[in-house]
C-alpha positions as CSV (number, residue, x, y, z in Angstrom):
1,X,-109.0,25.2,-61.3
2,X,-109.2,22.0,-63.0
3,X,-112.1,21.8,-65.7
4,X,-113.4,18.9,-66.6
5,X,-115.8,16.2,-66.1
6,X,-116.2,12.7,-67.3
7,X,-119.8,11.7,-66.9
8,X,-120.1,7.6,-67.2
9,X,-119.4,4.8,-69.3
10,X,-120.7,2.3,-71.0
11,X,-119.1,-1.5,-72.8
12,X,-118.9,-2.5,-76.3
13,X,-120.2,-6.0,-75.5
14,X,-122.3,-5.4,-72.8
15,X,-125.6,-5.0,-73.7
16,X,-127.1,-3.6,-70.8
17,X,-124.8,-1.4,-68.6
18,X,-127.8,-0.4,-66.2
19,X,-127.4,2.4,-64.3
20,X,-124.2,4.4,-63.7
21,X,-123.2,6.6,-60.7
22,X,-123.7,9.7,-63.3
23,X,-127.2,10.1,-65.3
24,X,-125.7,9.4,-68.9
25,X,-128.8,9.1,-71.6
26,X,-128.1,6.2,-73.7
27,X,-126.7,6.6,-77.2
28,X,-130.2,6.0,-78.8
29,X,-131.9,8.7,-76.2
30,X,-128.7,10.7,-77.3
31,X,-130.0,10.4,-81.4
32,X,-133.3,11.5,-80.6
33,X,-132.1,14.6,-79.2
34,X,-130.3,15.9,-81.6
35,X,-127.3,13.8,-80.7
36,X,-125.0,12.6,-84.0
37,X,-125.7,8.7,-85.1
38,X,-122.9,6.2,-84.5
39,X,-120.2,6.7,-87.2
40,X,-118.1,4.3,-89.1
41,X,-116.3,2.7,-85.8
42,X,-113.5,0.9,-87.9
43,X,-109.9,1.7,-87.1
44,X,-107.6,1.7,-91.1
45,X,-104.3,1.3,-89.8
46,X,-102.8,2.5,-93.3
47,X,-104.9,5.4,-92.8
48,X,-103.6,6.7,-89.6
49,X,-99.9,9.0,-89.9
50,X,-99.3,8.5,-85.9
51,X,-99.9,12.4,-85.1
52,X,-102.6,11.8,-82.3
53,X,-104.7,15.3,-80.7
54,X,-104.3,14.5,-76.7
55,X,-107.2,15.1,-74.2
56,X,-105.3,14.0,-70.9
57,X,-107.3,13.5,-67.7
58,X,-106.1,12.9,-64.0
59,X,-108.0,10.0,-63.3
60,X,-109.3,8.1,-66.1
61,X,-107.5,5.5,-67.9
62,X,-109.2,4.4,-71.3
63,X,-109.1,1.1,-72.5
64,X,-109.5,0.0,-76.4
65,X,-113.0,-1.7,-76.8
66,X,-114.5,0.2,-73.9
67,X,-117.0,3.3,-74.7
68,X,-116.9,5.9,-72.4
69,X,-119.0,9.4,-72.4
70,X,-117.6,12.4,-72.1
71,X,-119.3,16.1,-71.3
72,X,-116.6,18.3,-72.8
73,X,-116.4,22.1,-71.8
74,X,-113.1,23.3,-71.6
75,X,-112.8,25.9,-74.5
76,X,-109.5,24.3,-75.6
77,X,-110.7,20.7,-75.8
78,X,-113.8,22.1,-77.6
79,X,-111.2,23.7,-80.2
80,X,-110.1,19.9,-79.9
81,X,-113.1,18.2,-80.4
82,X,-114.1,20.5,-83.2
83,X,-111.0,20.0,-85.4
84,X,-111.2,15.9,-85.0
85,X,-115.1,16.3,-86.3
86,X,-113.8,18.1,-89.2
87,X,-111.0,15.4,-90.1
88,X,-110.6,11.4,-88.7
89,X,-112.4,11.6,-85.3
90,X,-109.5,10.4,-83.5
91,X,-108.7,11.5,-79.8
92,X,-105.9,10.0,-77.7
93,X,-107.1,9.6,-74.5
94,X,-104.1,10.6,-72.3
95,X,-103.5,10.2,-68.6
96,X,-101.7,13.0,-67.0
97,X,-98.2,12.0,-64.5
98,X,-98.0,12.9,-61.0
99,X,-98.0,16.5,-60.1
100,X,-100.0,17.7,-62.6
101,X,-101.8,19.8,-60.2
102,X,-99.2,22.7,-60.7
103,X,-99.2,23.2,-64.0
104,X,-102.7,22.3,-65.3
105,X,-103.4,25.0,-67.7
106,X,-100.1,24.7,-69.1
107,X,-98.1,21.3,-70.3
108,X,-97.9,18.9,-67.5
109,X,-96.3,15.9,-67.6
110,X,-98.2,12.8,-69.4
111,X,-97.9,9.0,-68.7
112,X,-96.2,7.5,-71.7
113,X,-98.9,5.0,-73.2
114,X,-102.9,6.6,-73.8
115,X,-105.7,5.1,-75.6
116,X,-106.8,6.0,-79.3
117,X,-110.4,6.4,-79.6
118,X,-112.5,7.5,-82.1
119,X,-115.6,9.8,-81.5
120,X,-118.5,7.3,-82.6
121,X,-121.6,10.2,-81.7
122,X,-121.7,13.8,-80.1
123,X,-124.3,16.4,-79.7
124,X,-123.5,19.7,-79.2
125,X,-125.7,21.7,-76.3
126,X,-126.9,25.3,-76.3
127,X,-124.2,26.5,-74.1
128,X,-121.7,25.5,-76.7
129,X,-120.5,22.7,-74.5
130,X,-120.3,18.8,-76.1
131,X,-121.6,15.3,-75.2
132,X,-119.8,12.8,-76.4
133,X,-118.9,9.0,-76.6
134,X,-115.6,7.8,-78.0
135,X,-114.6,4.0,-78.7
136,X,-111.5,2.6,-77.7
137,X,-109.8,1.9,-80.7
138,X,-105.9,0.7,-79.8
139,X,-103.2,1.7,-76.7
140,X,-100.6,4.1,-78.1
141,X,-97.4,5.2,-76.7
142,X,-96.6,8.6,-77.0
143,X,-93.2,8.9,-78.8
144,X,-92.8,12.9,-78.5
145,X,-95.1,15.7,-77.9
146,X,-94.9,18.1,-81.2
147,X,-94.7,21.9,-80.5
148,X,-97.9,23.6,-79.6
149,X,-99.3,25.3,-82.9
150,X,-103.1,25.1,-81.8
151,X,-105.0,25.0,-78.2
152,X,-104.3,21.6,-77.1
153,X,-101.8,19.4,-77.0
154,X,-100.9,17.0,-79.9
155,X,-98.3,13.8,-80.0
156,X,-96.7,12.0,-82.3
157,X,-97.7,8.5,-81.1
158,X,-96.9,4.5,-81.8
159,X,-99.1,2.0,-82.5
160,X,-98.9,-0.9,-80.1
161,X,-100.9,-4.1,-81.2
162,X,-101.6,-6.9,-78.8
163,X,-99.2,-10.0,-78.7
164,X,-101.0,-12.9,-78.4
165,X,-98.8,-16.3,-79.2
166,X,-101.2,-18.6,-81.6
167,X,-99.2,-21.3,-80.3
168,X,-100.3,-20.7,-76.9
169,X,-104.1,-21.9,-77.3
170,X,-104.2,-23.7,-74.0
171,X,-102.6,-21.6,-72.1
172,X,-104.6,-19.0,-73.4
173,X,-108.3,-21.3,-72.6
174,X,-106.6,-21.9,-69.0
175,X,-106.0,-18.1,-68.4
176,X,-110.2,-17.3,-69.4
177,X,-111.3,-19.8,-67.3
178,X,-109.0,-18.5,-64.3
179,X,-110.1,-15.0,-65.0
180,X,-113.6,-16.0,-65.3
181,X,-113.5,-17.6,-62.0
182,X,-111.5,-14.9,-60.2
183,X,-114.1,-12.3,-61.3
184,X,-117.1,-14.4,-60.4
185,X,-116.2,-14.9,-56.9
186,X,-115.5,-10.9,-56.5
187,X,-119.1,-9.9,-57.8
188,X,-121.9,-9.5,-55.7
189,X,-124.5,-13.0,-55.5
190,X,-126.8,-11.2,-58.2
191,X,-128.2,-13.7,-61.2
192,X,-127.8,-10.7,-63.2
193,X,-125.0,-9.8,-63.3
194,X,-123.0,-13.5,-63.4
195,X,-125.2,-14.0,-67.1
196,X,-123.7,-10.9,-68.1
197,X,-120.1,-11.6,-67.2
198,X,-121.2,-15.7,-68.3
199,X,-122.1,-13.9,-71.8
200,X,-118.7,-11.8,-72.2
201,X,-116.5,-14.8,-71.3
202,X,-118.3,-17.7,-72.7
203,X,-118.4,-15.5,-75.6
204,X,-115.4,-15.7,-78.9
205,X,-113.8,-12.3,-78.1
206,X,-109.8,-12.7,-77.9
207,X,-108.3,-12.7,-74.7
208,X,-107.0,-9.4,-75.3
209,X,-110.2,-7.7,-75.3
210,X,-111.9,-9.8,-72.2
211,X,-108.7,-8.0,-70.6
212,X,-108.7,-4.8,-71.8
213,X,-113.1,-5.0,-70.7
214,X,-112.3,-6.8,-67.3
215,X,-109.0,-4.5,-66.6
216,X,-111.7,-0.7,-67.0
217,X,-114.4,-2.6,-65.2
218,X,-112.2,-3.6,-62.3
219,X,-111.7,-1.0,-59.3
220,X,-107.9,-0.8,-58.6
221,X,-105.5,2.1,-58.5
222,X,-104.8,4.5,-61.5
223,X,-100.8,3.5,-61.5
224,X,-102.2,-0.3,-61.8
225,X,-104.6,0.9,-64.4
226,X,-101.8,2.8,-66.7
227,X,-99.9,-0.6,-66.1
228,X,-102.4,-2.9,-67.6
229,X,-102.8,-0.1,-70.4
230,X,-98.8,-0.4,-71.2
231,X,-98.4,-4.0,-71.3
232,X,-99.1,-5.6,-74.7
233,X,-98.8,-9.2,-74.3
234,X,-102.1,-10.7,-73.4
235,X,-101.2,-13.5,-71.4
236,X,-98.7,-10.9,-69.1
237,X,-101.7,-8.8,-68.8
238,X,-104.0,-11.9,-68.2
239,X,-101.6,-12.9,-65.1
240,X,-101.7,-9.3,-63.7
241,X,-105.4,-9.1,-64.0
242,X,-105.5,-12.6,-61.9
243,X,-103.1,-10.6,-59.6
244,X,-105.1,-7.8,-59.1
245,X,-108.2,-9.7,-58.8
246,X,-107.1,-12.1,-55.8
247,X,-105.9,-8.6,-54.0
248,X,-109.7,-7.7,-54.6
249,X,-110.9,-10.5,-52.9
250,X,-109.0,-11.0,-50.1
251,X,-110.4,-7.5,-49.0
252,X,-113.6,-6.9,-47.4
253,X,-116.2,-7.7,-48.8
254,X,-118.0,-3.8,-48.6
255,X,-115.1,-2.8,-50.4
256,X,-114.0,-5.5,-52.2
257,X,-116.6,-6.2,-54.1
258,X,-117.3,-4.9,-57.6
259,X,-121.1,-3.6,-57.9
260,X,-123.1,-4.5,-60.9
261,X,-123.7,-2.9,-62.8
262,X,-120.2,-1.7,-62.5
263,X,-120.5,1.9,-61.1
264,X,-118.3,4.3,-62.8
265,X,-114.3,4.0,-62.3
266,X,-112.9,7.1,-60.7
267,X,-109.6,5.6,-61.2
């Protein structure tokens, strides 16, 4: 029996996310309860030695720059979440391969690139069970899986930073614009919600994150998902999003259509 649950989500940069198709309290309603306040949410890349703990799910593929809660009861992913409170915080986000259903409790196979993420605030609940919310820091791919010496499953992992040409500044203005179009015409005619997505692209974040944001908002298939995860290069990713998003709109428009405020991707 699989066991576990991811229970909503929330963006860095969007400042209200509204409602969610789970009830997730907010991070403040979270701190008032007993939840932990936000920690330090800066990644030191000379501080991290590439061994990642890995917390692999079925359907959920984590971006960096995305915050996503988490109710964590599985005893070994407890003994996870316990040990990364202790040291850096740091969880890779892994998405498990095809077939996994057979061997679920053991070491199925993963997908080679996950998300790092850092647990920014948890609260632990009487039945010994976790909330939690983790930042995506940066995409990893997994290099080898080390030999099992605690409950879960660790990794030694590589760091892959975005690639984004400076030389390539109007290409890069063309590609926003394009994506900010493409988006607008698949959201549903609510004021709302095109200031929000106005606010996020007329804003000064780098193309990479308006893709990384745009790519866990948008409601496509998990392999396209794991494929916008793997690629680096921001403009390649730019041109699949652009991809994806015309297949979006050219379906109907009950289905097409992304809600907003975004329900929760089930991948």
């Amino acid at each position: 029996m699989v066991k576990w649950k991811v229970v909503g989500f929330s963006f860095t940069r969007l400042t209200n996310p509204g409602r969610t198709a789970a009830r997730v309290r907010s991070p403040l309603s979270w701190e008032r309860s007993g939840m932990s306040t936000f920690e330090d949410m800066s990644f030191l890349l000379e501080k991290f030695a590439g061994k990642v703990r890995l917390f692999p799910l079925p359907n959920l593929v984590l971006f960096p720059h995305v915050m996503q809660p988490l109710h964590v009861f599985e005893s070994r992913y407890r003994d996870l979440l316990e040990d990364a409170l202790r040291d850096d915080r740091l969880i890779a986000m892994a998405v498990l391969a095809p077939g996994w259903q057979s061997d679920y409790e053991g070491r199925p196979p993963l997908r080679r690139f996950a998300c790092l993420t850092r647990v920014t605030t948890h609260h632990r609940l009487d039945d010994g069970t976790y909330n939690v919310l983790v930042l995506g820091l940066r995409r990893v791919r997994l290099v080898r899986e080390l030999e099992p010496l605690r409950s879960y499953r660790e990794a030694e992992v590589e760091l892959c930073e975005d690639y984004d040409p400076p030389e390539q500044a109007a290409a890069r203005r063309a590609l926003r614009g394009q994506l900010r179009n493409a988006f607008i015409r698949i959201l549903p005619v609510l004021p709302d919600a095109h200031e929000q997505i106005d606010q996020l692209l007329g804003s000064d974040i780098s193309l990479g994150v308006l893709t990384d944001v745009l790519g866990y908002m948008l409601q496509i298939d998990l392999d396209a998902k794991a494929a916008l995860l793997s690629e680096s290069d921001v403009h390649r990713r730019g041109k699949m999003l652009l991809a994806h998003l015309a297949a979006v709109a050219e379906q109907p428009a009950e289905t097409g259509a992304i809600p907003f405020p975004p329900q929760f991707s089930a991948n």
